[in-house]
Residue frames relative to the residue before (quaternion, step in Angstrom):
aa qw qx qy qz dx dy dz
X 1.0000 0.0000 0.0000 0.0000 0.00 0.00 0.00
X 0.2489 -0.7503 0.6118 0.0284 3.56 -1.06 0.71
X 0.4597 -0.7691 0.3516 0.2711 3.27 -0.40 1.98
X 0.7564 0.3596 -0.1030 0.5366 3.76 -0.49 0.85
X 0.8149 0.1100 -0.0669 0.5651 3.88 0.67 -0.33
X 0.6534 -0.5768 0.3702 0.3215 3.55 0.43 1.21
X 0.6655 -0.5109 0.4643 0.2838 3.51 -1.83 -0.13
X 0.0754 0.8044 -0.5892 -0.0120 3.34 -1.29 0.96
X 0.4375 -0.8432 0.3125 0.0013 2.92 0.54 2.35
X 0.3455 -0.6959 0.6205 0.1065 4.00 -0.58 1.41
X 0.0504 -0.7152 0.6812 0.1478 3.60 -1.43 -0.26
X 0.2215 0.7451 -0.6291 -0.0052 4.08 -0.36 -0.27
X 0.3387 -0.6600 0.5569 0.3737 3.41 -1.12 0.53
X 0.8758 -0.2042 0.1543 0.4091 3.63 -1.55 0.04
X 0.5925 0.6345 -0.2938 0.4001 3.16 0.82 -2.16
X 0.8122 0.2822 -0.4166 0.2953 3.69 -0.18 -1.34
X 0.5614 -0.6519 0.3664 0.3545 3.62 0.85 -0.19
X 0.0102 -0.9089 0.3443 0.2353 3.54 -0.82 -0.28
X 0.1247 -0.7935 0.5385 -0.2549 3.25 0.34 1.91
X 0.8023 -0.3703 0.2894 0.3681 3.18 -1.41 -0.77
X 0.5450 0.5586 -0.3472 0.5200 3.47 1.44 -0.18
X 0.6880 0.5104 -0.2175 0.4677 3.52 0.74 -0.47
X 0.5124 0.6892 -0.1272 0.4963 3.34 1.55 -0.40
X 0.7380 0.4406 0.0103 0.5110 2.77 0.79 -2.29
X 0.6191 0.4945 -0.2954 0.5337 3.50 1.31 -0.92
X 0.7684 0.3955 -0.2379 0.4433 3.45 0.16 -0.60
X 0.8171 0.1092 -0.4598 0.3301 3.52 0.71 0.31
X 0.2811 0.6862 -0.5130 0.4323 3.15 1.67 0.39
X 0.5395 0.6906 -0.2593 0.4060 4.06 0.82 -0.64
X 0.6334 0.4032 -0.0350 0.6595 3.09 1.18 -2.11
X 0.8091 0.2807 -0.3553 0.3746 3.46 0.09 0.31
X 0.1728 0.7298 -0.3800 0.5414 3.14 1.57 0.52
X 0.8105 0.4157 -0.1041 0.3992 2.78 -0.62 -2.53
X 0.5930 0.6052 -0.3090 0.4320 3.43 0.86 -1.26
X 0.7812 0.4763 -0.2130 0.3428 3.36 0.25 -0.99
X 0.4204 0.7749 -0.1968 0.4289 2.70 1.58 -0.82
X 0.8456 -0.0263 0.1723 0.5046 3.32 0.38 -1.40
X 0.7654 0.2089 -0.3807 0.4750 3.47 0.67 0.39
X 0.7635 -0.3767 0.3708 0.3711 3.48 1.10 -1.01
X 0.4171 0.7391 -0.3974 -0.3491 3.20 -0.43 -1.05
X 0.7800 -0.5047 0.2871 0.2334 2.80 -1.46 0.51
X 0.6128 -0.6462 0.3466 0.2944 3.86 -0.61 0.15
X 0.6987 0.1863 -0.2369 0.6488 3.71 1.34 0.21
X 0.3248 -0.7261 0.6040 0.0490 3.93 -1.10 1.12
X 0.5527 0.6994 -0.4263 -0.1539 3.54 -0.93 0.68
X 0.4707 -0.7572 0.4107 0.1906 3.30 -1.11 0.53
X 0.4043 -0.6073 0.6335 0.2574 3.09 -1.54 0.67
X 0.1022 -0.7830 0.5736 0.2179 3.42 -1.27 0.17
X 0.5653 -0.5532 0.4868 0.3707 3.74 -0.81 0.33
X 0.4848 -0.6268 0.5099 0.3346 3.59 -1.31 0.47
X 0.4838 0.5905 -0.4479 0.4654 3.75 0.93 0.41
X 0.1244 -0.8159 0.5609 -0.0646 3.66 -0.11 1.14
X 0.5008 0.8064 -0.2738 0.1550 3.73 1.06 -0.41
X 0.7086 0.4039 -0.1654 0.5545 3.83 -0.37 0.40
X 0.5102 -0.6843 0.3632 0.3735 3.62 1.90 -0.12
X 0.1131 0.8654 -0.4749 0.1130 3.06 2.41 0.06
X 0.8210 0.3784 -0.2319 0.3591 3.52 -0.15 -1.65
X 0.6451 0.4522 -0.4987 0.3614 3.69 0.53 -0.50
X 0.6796 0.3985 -0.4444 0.4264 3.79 0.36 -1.06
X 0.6426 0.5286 -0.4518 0.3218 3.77 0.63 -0.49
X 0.6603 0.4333 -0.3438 0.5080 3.59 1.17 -0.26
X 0.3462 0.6187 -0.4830 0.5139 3.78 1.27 -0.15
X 0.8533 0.4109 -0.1862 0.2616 3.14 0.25 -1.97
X 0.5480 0.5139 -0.4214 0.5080 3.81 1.69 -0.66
X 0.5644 0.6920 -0.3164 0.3202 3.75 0.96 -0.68
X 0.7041 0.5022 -0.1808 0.4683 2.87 1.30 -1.23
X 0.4683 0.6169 -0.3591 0.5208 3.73 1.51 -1.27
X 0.7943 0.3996 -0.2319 0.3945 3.87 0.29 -1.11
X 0.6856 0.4828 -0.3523 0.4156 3.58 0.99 -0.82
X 0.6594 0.5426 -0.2346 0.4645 3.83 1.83 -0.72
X 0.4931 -0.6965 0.3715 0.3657 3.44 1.94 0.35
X 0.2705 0.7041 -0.5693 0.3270 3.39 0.85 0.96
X 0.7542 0.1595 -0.0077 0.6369 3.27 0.74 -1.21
X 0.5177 -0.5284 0.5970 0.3103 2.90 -1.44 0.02
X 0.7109 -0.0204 0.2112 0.6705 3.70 0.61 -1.39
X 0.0962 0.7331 -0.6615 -0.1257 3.19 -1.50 0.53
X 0.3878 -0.6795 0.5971 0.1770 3.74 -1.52 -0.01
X 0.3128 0.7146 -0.6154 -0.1134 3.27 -1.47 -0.02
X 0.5583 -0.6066 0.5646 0.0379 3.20 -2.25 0.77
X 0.2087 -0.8261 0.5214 0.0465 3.22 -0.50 1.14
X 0.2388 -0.7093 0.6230 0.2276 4.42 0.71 0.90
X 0.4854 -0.8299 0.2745 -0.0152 3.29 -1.32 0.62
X 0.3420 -0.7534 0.1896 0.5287 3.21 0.98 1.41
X 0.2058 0.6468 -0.6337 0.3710 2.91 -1.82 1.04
X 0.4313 -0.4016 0.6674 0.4554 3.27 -1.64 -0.72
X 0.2760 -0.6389 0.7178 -0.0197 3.23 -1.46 1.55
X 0.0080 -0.6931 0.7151 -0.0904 3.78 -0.62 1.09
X 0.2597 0.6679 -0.6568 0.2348 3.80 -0.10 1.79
X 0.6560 -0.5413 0.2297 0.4732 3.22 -1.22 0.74
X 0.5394 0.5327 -0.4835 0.4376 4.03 1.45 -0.47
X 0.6285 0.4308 -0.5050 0.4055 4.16 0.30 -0.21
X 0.6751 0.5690 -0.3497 0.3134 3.50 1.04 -0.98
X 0.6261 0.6018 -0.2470 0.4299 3.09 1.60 -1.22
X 0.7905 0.3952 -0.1970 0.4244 3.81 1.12 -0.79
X 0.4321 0.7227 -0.2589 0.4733 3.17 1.69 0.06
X 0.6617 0.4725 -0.1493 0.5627 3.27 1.42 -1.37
X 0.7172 0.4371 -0.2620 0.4753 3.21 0.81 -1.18
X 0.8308 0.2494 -0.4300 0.2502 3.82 0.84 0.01
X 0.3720 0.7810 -0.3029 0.3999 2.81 1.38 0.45
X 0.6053 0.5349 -0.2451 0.5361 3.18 1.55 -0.78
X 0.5592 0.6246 -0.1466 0.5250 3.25 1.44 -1.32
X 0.7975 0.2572 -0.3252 0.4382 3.50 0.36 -0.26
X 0.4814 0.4771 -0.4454 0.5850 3.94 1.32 -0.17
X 0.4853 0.4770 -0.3666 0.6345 4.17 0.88 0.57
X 0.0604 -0.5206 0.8500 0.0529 2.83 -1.94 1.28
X 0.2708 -0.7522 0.5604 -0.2165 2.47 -1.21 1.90
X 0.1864 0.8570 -0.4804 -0.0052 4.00 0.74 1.08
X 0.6265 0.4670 -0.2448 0.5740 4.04 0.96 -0.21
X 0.4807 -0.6248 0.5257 0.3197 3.08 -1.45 0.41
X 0.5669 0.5383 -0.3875 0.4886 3.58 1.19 -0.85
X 0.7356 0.3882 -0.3503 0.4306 3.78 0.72 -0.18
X 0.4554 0.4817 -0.4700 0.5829 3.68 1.21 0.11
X 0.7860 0.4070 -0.3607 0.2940 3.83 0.21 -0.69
X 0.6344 0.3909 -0.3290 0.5801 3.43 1.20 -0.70
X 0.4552 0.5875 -0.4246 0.5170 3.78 0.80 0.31
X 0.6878 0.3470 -0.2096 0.6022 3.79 0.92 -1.05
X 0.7216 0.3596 -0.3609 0.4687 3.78 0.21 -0.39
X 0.8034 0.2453 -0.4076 0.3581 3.97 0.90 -0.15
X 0.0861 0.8743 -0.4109 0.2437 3.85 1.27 0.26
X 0.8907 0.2913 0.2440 0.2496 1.67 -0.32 -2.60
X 0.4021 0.7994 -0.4005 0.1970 3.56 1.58 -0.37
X 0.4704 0.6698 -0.4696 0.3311 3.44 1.06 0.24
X 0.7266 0.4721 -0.1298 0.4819 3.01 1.16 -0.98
X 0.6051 -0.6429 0.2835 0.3743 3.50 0.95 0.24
X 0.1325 0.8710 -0.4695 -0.0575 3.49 1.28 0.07
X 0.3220 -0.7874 0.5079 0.1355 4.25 -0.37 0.50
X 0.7309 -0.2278 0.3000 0.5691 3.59 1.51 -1.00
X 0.3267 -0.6412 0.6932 0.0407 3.42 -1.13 1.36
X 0.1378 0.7931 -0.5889 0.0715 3.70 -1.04 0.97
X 0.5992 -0.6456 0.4536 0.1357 2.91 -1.10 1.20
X 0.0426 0.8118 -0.5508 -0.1889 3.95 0.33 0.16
X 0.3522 -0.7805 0.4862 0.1745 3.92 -0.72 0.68
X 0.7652 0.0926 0.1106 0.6275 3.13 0.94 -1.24
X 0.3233 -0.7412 0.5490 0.2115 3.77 -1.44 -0.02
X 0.4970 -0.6232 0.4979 0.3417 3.40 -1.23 0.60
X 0.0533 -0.8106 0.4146 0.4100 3.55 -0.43 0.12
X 0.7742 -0.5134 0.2050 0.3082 3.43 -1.16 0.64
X 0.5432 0.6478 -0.2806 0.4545 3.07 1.46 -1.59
X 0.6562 0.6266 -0.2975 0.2971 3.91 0.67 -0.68
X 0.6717 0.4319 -0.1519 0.5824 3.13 1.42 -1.41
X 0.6106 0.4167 -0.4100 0.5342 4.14 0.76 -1.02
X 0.8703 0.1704 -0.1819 0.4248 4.33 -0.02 -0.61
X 0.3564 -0.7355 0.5054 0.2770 3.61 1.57 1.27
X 0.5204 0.4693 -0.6551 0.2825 3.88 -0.18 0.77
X 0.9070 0.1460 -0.0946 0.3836 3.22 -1.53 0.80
X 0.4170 0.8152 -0.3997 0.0432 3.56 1.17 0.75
X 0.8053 -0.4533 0.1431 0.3544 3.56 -0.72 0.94
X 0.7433 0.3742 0.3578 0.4237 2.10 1.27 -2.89
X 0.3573 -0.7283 0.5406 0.2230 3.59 -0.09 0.57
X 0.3538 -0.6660 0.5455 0.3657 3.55 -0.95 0.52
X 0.4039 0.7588 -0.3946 0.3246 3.40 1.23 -0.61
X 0.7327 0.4038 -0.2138 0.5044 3.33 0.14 -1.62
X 0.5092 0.4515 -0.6343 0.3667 3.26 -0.08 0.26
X 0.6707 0.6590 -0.1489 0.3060 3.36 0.75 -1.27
X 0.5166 0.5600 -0.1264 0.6352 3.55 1.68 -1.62
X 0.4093 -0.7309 0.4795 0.2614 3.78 -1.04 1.79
């Protein structure tokens, strides 16, 4: 969820895993999309989850580091919630939504997504996506061989 502009809802099957590349892919994405249609804005920050695992959070701070050093931002931050149960409105929001999801037979993937995108419509949902593949991280933290321009983020 993006503070202020509703949910834009990832999928990946098992295989792609979910470390720091999967992370990195998904809000590198959301800031895309973002750009896209609102802008963004000149400071980035992020909450992180109390799940720290796979070294998840360091490459993700590499990876804001990198967003700022490529003039995306100007400055970013981030927040680490505190291990524990985390009761934000995003657990409340996915809680509901799987619960609903499981009183659902659910045999396609195209029916899991239009399942995620009508749930949840309280919450403002923008788009259910399907992620195929992953960016890997290692690309964006040692700028060799990136995918992606930092640019385009930037380009309406």
């Amino acid at each position: 969820m993006s503070a202020g502009m509703g949910m834009l809802a990832y999928v990946s099957r098992f295989g792609l895993g979910s470390g720091p590349n999967l992370t990195c892919t998904t809000l590198y994405l959301t800031l895309i999309a973002t750009a896209r249609t609102r802008g963004l804005g000149t400071r980035l920050n992020v909450l992180f989850d109390n799940t720290s695992g796979d070294n998840k959070n360091a490459e993700v701070v590499a990876f804001i580091a990198w967003l700022v050093l490529t003039d995306v931002f100007q400055d970013a931050s981030f927040f680490c919630m505190l291990k524990g149960p985390t009761y934000t409105h995003l657990n409340q929001s996915l809680n509901s939504l799987i619960s609903q999801l499981m009183r659902e037979c659910i045999y396609t993937i195209n029916s899991l997504l239009s399942f995620m995108f009508y749930f949840p419509r309280e919450y403002d949902v923008h788009d259910v996506l399907e992620l195929h593949c992953l960016i890997a991280t290692g690309t964006f933290v040692c700028g060799l061989n990136s995918p992606i321009v930092a640019s385009n983020l930037l380009a309406p």
